[in-house]
C-alpha positions as CSV (number, residue, x, y, z in Angstrom):
1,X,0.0,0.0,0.0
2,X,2.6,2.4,1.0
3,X,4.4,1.6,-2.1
4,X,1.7,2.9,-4.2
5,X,0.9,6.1,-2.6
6,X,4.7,6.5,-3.4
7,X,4.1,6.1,-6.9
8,X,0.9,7.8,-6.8
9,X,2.5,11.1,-5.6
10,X,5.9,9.9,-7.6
11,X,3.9,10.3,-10.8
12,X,1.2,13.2,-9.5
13,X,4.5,15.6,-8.8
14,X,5.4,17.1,-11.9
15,X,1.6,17.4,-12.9
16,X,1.6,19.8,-9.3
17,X,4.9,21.4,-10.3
18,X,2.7,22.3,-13.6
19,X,0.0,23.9,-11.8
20,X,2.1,26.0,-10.1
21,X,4.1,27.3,-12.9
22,X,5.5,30.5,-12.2
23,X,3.2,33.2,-12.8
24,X,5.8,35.5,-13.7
25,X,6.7,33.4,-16.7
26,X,3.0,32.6,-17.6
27,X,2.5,36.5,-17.6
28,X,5.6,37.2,-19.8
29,X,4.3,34.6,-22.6
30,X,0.7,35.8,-22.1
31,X,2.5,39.3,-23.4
32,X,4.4,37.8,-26.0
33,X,1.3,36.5,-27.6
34,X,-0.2,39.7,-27.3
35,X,2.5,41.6,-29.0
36,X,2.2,38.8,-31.5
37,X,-1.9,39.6,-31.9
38,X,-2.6,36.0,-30.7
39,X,-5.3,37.2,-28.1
40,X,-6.9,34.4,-28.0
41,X,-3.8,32.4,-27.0
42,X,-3.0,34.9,-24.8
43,X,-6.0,35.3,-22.5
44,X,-6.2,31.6,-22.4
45,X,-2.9,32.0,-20.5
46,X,-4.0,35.0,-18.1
47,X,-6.8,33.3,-17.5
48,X,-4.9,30.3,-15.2
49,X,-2.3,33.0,-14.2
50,X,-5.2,34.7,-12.9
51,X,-6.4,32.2,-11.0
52,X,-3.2,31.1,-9.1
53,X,-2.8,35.0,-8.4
54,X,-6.3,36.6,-8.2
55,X,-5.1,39.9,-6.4
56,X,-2.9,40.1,-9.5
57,X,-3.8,43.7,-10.6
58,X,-0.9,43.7,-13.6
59,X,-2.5,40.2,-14.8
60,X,-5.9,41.2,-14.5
61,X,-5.3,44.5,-16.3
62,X,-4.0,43.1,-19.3
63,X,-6.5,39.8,-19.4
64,X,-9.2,42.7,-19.5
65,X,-7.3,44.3,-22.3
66,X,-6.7,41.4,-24.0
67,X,-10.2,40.6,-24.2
68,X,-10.9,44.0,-24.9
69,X,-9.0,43.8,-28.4
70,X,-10.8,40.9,-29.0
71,X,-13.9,42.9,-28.6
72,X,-15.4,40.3,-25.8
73,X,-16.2,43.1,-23.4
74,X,-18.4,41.6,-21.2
75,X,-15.5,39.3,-19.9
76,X,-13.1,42.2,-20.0
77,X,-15.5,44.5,-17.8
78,X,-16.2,41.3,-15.1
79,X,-12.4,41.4,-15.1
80,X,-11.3,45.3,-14.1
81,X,-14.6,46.2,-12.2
82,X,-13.2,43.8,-8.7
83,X,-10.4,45.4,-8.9
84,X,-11.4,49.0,-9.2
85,X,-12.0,49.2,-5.2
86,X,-8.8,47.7,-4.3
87,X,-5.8,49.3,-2.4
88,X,-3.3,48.4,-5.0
89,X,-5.3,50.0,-8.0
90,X,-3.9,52.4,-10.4
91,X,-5.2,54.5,-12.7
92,X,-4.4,52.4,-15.5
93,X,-7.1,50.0,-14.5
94,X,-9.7,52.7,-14.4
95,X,-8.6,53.1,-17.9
96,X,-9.1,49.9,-19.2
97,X,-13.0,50.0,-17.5
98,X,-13.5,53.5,-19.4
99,X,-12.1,51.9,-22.6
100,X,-14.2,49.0,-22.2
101,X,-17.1,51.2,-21.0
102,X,-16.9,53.6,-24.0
103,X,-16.3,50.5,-26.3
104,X,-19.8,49.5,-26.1
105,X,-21.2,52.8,-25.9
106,X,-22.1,53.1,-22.0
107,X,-20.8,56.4,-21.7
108,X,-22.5,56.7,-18.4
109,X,-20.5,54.1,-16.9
110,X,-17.4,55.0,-18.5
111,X,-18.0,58.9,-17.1
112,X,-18.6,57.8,-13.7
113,X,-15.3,55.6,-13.9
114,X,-13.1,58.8,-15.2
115,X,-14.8,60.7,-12.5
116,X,-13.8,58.3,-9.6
117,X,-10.6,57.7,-11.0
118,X,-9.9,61.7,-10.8
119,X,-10.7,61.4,-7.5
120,X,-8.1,58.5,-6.9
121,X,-5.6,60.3,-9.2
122,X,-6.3,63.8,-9.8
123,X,-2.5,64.3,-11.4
124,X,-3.4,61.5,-13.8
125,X,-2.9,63.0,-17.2
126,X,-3.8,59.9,-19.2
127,X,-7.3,60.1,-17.3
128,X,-8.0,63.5,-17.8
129,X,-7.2,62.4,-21.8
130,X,-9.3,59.6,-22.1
131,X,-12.1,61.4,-20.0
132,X,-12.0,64.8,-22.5
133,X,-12.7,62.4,-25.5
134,X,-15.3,60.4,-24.3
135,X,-16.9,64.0,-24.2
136,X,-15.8,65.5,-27.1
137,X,-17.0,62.1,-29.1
138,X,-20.2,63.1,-27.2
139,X,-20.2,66.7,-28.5
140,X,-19.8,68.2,-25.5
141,X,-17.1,71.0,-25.6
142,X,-16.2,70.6,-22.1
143,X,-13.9,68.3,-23.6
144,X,-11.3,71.2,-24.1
145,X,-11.9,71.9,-20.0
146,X,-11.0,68.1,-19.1
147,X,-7.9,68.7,-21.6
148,X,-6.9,71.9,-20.0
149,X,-7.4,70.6,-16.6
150,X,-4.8,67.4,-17.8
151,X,-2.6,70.0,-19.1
152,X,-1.9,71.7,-15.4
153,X,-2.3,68.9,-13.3
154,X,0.3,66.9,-15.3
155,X,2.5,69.3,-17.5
156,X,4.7,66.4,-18.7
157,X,2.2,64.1,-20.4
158,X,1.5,65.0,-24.4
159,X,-1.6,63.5,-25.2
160,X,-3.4,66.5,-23.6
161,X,-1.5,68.6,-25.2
162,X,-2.2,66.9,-28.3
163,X,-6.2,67.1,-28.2
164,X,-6.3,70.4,-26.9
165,X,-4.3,71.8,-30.4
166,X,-6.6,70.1,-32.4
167,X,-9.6,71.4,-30.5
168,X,-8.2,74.7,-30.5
169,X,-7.0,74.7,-34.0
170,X,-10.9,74.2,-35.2
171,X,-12.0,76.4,-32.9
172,X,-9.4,79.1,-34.6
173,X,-8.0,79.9,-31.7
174,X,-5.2,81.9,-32.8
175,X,-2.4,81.4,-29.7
176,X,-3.0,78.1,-27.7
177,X,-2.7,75.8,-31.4
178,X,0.6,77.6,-31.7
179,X,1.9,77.3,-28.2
180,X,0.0,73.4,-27.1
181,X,1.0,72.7,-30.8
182,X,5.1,73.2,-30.3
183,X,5.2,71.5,-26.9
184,X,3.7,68.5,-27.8
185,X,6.3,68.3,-31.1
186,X,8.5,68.2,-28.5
187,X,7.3,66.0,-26.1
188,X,6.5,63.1,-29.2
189,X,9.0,64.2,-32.3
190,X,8.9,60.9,-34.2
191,X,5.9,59.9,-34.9
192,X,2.6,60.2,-37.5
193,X,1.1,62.4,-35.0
194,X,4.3,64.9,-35.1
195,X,3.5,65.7,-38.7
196,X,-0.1,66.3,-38.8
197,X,0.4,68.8,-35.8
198,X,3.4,70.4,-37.1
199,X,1.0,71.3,-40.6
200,X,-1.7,72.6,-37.9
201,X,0.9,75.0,-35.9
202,X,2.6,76.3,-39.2
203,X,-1.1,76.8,-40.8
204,X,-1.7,78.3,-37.1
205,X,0.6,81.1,-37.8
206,X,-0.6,82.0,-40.9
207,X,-3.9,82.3,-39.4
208,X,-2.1,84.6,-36.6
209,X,-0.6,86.7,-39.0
210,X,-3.6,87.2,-40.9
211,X,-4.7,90.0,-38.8
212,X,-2.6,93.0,-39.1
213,X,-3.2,94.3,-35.7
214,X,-3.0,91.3,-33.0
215,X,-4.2,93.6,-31.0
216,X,-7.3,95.0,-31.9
217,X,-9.1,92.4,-30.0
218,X,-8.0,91.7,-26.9
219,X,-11.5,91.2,-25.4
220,X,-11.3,88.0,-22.9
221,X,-7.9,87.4,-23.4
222,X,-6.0,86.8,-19.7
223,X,-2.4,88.8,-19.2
224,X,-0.2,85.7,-20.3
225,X,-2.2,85.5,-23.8
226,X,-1.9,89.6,-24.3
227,X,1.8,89.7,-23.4
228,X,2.0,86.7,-26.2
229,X,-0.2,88.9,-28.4
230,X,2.1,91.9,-27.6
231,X,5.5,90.7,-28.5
232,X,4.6,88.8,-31.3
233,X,2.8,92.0,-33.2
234,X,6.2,93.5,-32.8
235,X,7.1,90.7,-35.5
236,X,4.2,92.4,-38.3
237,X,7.1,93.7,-40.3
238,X,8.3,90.5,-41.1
239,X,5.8,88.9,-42.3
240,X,5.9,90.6,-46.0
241,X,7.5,87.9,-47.8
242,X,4.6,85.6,-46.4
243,X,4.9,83.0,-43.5
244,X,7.2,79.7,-44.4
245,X,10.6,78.5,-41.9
246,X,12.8,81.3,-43.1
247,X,10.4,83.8,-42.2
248,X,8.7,82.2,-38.9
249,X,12.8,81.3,-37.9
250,X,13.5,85.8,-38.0
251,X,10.0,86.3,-36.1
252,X,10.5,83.8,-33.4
253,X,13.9,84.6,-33.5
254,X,12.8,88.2,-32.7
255,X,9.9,86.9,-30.3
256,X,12.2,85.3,-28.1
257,X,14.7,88.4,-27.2
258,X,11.7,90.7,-26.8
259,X,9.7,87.6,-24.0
260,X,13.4,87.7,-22.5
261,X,13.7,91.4,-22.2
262,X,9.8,92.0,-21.0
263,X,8.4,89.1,-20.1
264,X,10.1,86.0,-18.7
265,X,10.8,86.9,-15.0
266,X,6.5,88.1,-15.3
267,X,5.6,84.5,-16.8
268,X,8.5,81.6,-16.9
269,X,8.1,79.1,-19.5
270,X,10.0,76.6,-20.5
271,X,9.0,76.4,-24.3
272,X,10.5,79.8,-24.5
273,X,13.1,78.9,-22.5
274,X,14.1,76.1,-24.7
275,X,13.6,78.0,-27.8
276,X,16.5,80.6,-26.1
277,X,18.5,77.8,-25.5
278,X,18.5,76.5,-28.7
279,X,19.1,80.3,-30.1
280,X,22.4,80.4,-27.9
281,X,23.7,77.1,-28.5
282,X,23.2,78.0,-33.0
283,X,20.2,75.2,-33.4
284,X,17.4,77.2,-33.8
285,X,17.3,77.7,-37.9
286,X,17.5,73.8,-38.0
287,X,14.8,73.5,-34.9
288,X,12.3,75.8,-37.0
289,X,13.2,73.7,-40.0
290,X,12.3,70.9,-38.6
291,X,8.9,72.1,-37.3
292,X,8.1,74.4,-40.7
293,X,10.2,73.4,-43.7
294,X,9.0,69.7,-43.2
295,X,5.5,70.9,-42.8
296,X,5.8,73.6,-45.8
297,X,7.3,71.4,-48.3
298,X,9.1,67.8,-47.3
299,X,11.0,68.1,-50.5
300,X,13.0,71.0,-49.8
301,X,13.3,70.7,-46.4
302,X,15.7,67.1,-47.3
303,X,17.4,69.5,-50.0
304,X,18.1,71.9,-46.5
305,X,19.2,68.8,-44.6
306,X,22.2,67.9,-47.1
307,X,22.8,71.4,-47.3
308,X,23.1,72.3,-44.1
309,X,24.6,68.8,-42.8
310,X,26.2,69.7,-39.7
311,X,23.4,72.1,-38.6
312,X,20.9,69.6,-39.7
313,X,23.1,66.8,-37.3
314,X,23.8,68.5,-34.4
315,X,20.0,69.7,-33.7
316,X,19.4,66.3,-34.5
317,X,21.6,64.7,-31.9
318,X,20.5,67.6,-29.5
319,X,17.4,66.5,-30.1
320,X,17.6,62.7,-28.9
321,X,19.6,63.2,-26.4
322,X,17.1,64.6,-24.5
323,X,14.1,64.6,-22.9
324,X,11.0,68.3,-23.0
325,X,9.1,68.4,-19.7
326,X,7.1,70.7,-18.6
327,X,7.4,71.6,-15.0
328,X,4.3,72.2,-12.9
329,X,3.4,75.5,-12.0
330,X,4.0,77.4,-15.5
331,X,0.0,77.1,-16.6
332,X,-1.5,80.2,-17.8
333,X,-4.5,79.1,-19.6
């Protein structure tokens, strides 16, 4: 008898061993297979990681996403809602719900899970993002305050900055497009969303320039946005030969020594901060190349590249080598 509980548990051993794979490495191929947009592979994994770990928040997050992409979000939702009024939740999970939410058109439920999630994480820029479209897919234009509020509660994050140009830019807004526009080509340089707003911010100053008094109407406009007004209808003169780089390169050149002389200790900002630095240091033809020539005409701005090969390479390296953050504190909107 003892001999074959032995063998019993001899042979029953490695089935246990199984069982009790490591979750870690259950987790990690669960993620390869979604890289690999084998979803259905992959939540078959989460599922039994899950379920040797069911406080697991990082499984749980991406089973619900997982089924998510595979458009089952019933299962997905039953997934992220437990975890929603744990201790160890983040505000990634309350994105997932608002995703899932919104995927099947309860934008109710998706609201009220951006609205407890700001509560949990009112300096969650990703939120605030997600939260802002679910109402502007809505119509509801206080979209652009959800964005804004994203904006000053987490300076560093892009995507705000991202949907608040474009809301701006159809709104013709004349300033925010411009300024929202350039930080956010900073914060994301290489990528399909870097071109489509560098055509909006270099369309943006044509539209600014348009006027030949910024001035004239300065009704609503706060001091930050008049000061910005100010110095740059110093720049009208320029503006003759029409608005492409070589121009925009003279008036922001221009713009930036007048916001130094009058108005930097007044309202600090690092976008003009940067765009001083990069004045100093001789990138700042290249740096408005980048942003306007591209934009203008692709073309010529690679015929300005070889041209201009060392300029063209040291912004360039300049450029990866580092990283555009906003600090808190420097929101004027």
């Amino acid at each position: 008898m003892k001999i074959f509980l032995i063998a019993c548990i001899f042979f029953l051993f490695p089935a246990i061993l199984f069982a009790q794979e490591d979750v870690g490495k259950l987790h990690e191929t669960a993620k390869a297979f979604m890289m690999q947009r084998d979803y259905a592979n992959a939540s078959l994994i989460l599922v039994r990681a899950l379920q040797q770990e069911p406080d697991n928040i990082a499984i749980a997050k991406d089973l619900a996403f997982d089924y998510y992409l595979q458009k089952e979000n019933d299962k997905g939702i039953k997934v992220i809602l437990p975890f929603l009024d744990k201790s160890s939740v983040d505000d990634q999970a309350y994105q997932i719900a608002g995703m899932i939410y919104k995927a099947t058109r309860n934008t109710k439920e998706a609201e009220n899970v951006y609205k407890k999630a700001l509560k949990k994480f009112p300096q969650s820029g990703p939120i605030y993002n997600d939260y802002g479209a679910l109402l502007y897919s809505a119509n509801d234009k206080n979209a652009i305050k959800i964005w804004e509020k994203g904006i000053e509660q987490d300076p560093s994050y892009a995507n705000n900055y991202y949907s608040a140009t474009k809301y701006y830019y159809i709104e013709k807004d004349k300033i925010w497009p411009l300024i929202y526009g350039e930080i956010f080509l900073n914060m994301e340089s290489f990528t399909a969303r870097t071109a489509e707003i560098k055509d909006l911010v270099l369309d943006g100053y044509k539209r600014l320039f348009a006027e030949t008094d910024l001035l004239k109407n300065l009704k609503d406009k706060n001091l930050f946005e008049v000061a910005f007004l100010t110095v740059m209808n110093k720049q009208n003169s320029v503006v003759f030969g029409g608005i492409n780089a070589e121009s925009l390169t003279m008036i922001r050149t221009r713009f930036i020594l007048d916001w130094a002389q009058d108005y930097k200790e007044k309202f600090p900002f690092y976008l003009f901060d940067f765009q001083e630095q990069m004045l100093k240091q001789g990138l700042f033809v290249a740096y408005n190349q980048w942003i306007f020539g591209s934009a203008q005409n692709l073309a010529a701005y690679e015929t300005w590249t070889q041209t201009n090969n060392k300029d063209n390479a040291d912004f360039i390296k300049f450029q990866k080598e580092r990283i555009f953050k906003m600090p808190e504190g420097q929101y004027y909107h």
